[in-house]
C-alpha positions in Angstrom: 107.4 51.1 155.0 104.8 54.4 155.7 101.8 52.1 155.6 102.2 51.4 158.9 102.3 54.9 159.8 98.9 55.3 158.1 97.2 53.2 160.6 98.1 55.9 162.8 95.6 58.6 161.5 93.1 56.9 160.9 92.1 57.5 164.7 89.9 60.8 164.7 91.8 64.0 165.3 95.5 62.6 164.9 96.3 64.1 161.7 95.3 67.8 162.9 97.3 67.7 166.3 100.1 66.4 164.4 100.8 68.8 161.7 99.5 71.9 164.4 102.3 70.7 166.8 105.0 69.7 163.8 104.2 73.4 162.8 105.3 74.6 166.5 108.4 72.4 166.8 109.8 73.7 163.6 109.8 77.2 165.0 111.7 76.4 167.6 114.3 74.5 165.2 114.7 78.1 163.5 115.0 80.1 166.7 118.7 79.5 167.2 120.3 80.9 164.1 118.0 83.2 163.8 118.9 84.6 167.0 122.6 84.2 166.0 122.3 85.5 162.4 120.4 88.5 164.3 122.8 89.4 166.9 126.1 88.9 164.1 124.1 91.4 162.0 123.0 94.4 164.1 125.2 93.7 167.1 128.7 92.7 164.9 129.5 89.5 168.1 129.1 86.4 168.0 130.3 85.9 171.4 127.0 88.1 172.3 124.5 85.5 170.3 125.9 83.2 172.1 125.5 84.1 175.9 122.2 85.5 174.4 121.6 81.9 173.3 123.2 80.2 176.3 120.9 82.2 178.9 117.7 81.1 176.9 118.6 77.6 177.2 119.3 77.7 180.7 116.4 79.9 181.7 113.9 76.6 179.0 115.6 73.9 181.1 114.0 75.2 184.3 110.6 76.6 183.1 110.3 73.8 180.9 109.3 71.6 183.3 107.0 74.4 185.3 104.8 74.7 182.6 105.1 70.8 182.5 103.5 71.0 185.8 101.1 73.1 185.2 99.8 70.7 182.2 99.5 67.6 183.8 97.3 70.0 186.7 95.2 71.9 184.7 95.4 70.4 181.0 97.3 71.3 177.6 94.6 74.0 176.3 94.0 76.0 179.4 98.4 76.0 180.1 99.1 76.6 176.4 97.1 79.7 175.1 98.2 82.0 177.9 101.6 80.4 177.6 101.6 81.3 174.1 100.2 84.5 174.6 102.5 85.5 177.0 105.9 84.3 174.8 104.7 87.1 172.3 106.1 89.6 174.9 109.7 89.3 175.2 110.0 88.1 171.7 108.6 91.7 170.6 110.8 93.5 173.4 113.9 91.4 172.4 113.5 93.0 168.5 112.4 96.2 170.1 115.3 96.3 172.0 117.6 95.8 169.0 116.5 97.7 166.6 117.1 100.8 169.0 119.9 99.9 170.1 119.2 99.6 174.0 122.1 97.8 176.4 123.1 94.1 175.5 121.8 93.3 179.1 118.4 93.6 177.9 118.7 91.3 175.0 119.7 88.3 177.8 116.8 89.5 180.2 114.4 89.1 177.2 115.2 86.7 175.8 115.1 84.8 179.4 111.8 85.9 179.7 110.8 83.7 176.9 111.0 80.3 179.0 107.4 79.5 179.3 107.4 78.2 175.7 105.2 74.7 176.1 107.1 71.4 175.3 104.2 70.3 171.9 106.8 67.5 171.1 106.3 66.2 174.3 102.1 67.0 174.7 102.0 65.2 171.6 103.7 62.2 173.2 101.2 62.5 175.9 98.1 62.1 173.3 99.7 58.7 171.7 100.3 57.4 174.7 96.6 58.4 176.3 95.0 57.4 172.8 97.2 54.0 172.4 97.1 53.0 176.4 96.0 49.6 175.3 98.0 49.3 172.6 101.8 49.0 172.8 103.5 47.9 169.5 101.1 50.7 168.1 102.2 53.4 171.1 105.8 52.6 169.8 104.7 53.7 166.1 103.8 56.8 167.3 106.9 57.2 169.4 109.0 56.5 166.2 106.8 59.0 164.1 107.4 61.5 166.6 111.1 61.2 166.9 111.1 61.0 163.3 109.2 64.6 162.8 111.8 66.5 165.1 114.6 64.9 163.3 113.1 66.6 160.4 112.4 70.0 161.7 115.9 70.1 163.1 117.1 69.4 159.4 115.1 72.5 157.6 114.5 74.5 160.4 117.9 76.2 160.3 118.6 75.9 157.0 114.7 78.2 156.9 115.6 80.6 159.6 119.2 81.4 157.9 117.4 81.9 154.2 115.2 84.4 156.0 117.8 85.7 157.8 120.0 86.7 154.6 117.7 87.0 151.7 115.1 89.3 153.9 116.0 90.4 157.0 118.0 89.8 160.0 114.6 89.9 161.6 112.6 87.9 159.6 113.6 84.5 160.9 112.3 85.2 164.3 109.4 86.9 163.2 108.6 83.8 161.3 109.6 81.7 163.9 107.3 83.5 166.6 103.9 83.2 164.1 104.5 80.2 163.3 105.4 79.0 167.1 102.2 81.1 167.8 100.0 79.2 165.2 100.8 75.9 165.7 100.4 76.0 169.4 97.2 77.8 169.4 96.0 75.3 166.6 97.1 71.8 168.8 96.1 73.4 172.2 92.2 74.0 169.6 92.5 70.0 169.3 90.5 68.9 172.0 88.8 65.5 171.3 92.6 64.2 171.2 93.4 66.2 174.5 94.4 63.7 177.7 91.6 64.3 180.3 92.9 65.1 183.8 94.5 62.3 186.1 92.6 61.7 188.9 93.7 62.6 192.0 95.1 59.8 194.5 92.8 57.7 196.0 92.1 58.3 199.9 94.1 55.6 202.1 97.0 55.3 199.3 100.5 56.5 199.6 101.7 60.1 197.9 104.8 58.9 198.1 106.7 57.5 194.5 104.3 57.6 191.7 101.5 60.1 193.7 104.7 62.4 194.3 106.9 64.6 192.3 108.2 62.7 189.3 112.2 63.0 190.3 110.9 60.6 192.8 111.0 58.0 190.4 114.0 56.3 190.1 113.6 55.7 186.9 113.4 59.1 186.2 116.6 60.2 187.3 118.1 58.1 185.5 116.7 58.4 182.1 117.7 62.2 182.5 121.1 61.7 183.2 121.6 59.4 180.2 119.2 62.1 178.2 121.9 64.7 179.3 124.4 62.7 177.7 123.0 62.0 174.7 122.1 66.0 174.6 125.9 66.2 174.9 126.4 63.9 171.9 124.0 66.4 169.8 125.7 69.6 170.8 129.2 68.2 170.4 128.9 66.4 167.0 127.2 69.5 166.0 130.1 72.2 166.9 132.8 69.4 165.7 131.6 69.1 162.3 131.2 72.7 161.9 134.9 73.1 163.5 136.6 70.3 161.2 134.7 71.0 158.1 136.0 75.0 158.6 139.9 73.7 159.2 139.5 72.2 156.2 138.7 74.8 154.3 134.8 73.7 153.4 132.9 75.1 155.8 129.8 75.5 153.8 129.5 71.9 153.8 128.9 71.6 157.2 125.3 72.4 157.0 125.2 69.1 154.4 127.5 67.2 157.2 125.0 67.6 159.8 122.2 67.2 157.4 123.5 64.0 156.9 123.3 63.0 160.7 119.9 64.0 161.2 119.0 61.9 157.9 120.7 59.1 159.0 118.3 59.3 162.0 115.3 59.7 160.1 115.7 56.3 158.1 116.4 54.7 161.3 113.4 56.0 163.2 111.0 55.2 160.6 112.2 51.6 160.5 112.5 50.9 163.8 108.9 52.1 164.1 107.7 49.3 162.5 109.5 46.5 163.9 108.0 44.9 166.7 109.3 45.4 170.2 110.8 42.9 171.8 111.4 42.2 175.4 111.2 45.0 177.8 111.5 48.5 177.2 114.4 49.3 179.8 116.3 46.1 178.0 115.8 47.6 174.8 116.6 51.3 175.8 120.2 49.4 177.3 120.7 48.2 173.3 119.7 50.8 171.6 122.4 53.3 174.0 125.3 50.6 173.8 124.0 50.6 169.9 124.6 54.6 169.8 128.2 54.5 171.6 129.4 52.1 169.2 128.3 53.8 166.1 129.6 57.4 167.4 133.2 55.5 167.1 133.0 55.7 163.2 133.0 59.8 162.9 135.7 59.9 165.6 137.5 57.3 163.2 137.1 59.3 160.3 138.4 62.5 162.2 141.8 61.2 163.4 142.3 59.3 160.4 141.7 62.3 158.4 139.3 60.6 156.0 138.1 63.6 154.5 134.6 65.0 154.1 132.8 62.2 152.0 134.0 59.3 154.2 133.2 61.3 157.3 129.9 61.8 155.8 129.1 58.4 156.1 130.5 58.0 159.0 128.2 60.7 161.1 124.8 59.1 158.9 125.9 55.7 160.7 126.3 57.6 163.5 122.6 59.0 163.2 121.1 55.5 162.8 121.9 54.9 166.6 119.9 58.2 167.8 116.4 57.6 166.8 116.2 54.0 168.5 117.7 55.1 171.5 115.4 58.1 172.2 112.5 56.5 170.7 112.8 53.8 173.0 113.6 56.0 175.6 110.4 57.9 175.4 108.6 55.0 175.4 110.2 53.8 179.0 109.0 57.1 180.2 105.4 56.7 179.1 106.0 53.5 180.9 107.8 54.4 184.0 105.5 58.0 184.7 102.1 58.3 186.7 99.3 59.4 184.2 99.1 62.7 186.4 102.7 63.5 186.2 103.3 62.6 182.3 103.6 66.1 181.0 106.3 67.1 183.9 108.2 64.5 183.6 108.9 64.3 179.7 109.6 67.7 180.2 112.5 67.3 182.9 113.8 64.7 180.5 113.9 66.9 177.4 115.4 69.3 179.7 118.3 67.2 180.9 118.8 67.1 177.2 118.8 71.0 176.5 121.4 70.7 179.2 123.5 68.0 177.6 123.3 70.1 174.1 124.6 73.1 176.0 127.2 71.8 178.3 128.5 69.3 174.2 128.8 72.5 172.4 130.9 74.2 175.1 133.3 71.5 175.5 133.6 71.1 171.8 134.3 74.8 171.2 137.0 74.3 173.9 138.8 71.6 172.1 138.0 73.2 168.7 140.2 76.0 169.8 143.3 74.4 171.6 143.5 70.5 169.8 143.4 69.1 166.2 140.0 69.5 163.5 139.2 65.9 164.4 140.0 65.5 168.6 136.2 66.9 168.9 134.9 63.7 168.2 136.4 62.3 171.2 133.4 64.2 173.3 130.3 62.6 171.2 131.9 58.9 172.2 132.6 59.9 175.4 129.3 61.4 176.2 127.9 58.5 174.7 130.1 55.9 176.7 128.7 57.4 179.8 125.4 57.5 178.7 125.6 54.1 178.4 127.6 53.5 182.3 124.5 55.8 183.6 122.1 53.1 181.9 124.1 50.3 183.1 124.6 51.8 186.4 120.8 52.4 186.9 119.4 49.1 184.8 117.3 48.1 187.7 115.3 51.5 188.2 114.3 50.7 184.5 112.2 47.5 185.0 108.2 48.5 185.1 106.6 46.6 188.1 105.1 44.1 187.0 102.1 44.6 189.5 100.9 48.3 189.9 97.6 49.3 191.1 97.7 52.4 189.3 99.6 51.1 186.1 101.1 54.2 184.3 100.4 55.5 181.0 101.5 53.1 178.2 102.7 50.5 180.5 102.9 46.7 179.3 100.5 44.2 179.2 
């Protein structure tokens, strides 16, 4: 099943970007509960990590896509280093600030500050698709490989950051978290035979409008961010609810396996969808893969009314997983697909955005319902969020369609 995969680096230079920008994704995989474990330690709240937390998401969403921007104008290396540079600021004021104890309003106005972090999942994205622009099946490889590799650094970068949190120091996952981010950024942005060259401008006489414009001005666009969002809501949701049900319980130290379990689930599926061969259009198969997702997120909301108990619930939320990886590999694809060349890096970065969002707004409503309904009613949000992922997809099916004539076909567009 990896051979494949291996076809993948034999193309100069793939290897190194890859493992320099895996390096920088898992930092930001640890960030979270290392900031929590931080704030719980030397602050004694939890309701302070997490408006902390909340204001750092909020704060990404929005510069996310700036620095997007600011790629696709002037290139990955020359937007990354000072970007990277520049993130080593707040980070060091934000442990400044608690180790002496200064006001908890300075811990959210750091940690704001640290919203110009580049999106390397996403620059890596934009290298498959500028090295594989004439080859799709292999383009949809990469894609898999890719949403494969964050499913993994979600599964060990918490479970990393909360092992340096305890057994070292409350600091020490941040700290690690920071080199590391540092390092691997500074190591893909040193990648430069693999870096996209700059889109050319427009040519004279043509319209700025649609693809020469901002990339919100593509339908297709808006509504792969709004079904993004509720797929983000899915993650955050089915996140808090396990925690929630597994602590009512009475086993709350197996939540981290629960959710382990999820991300597994969409491992296996990732790295076998990546080699099957896509058929049909990608906005047809991004409609599957979403109704595909809805229907499997009605297994772990089974299990939870039912009360099935842990190891049936288990398998229900790796079924569950299995509908994630397709769904968002597919829909990266459509992106590659729907974008202008010039506006790739902007508009990945809106999408993973709306998804920051989604995780955000999940997680809220779960905690909500964790608090005032029964262990397993939380699982009522990840089908619903999915259901209306899938009625935005539905809704907006049309804006999905590449033209089939385009005289300035986008990156990773079909033959």
């Amino acid at each position: 099943m990896l051979a494949p995969y291996r076809r993948l680096f034999a193309r100069p230079g793939t290897a190194a970007f890859t493992l320099a920008g895996l390096l920088g994704r898992l930092s930001m995989s640890m960030t979270g509960v290392s900031l929590v474990v931080l704030l719980a330690e030397r602050r004694g709240s939890y309701a302070l990590a997490g408006t902390v937390g909340a204001v750092g998401l909020i704060t990404g969403a929005i510069g996310m896509p700036l620095i997007g921007r600011l790629v696709d104008r002037f290139g990955q290396a020359r937007v990354t280093v000072p970007a990277v540079l520049y993130n080593v600021l707040p980070l060091s004021a934000l442990l400044l600030c608690v180790r002496t104890g200064a006001p908890d309003w300075t811990l959210h106005v750091c940690w704001a500050a640290g919203a110009a972090a580049p999106n390397l999942g996403g620059m890596a994205r934009a290298r498959w698709a500028h090295l594989l622009r004439e080859e799709p099946d292999e383009l949809h490889l990469a894609n898999s490989l890719e949403q494969v590799l964050d499913e993994l650094c979600f599964m060990t970068g918490p479970v990393l950051g909360m092992v340096l949190c305890t057994a070292v120091a409350p600091e020490a996952g941040l700290l690690t978290a920071g080199g590391l981010g540092a390092a691997g950024a500074l190591l893909f942005a040193a990648q430069r035979r693999t870096e996209p060259p700059l889109a050319d401008h427009p040519l004279p006489g043509r319209p700025t409008a649609g693809r020469h414009g901002p990339p919100l001005r593509v339908p297709g666009l808006r509504v792969l961010t709004l079904a993004f969002l509720s797929t983000g809501m899915v993650f955050g949701a089915l996140d808090l609810t396990t925690v929630a049900y597994a602590d009512a319980l009475g086993h709350r130290p197996v939540a981290g396996g629960l959710l382990a379990l999820v991300a597994a689930g969409s491992c296996v599926a990732g790295l076998v969808f990546g080699t099957l061969r896509p058929s049909g259009p990608a906005g047809a198969r991004f409609l599957r893969g979403v109704a595909a997702m809805a229907g499997l997120l009605l297994l772990p909301l089974a299990a939870g009314l039912g009360g099935a108990g842990l190891a049936l619930l288990g398998a229900a939320l790796f079924a569950a997983g299995t509908g994630t990886a397709p769904t968002m590999v597919t829909g990266m694809t459509l992106l590659q697909e729907l974008l202008p060349r010039r506006r790739l890096n902007e508009g990945m970065a809106i999408a993973v955005s709306g998804i920051l969002v989604g995780i955000s707004a999940g997680s809220a409503l779960a905690g909500a319902v964790a608090e005032h309904a029964g262990p397993g009613a939380g699982y009522w949000i990840p089908a619903g969020a999915a259901a209306l992922a899938l009625l935005i997809a539905l809704a907006g099916r049309r804006h999905l369609a590449v033209p089939a004539e385009d005289p300035e076909r986008p990156v990773g567009a079909a033959r």
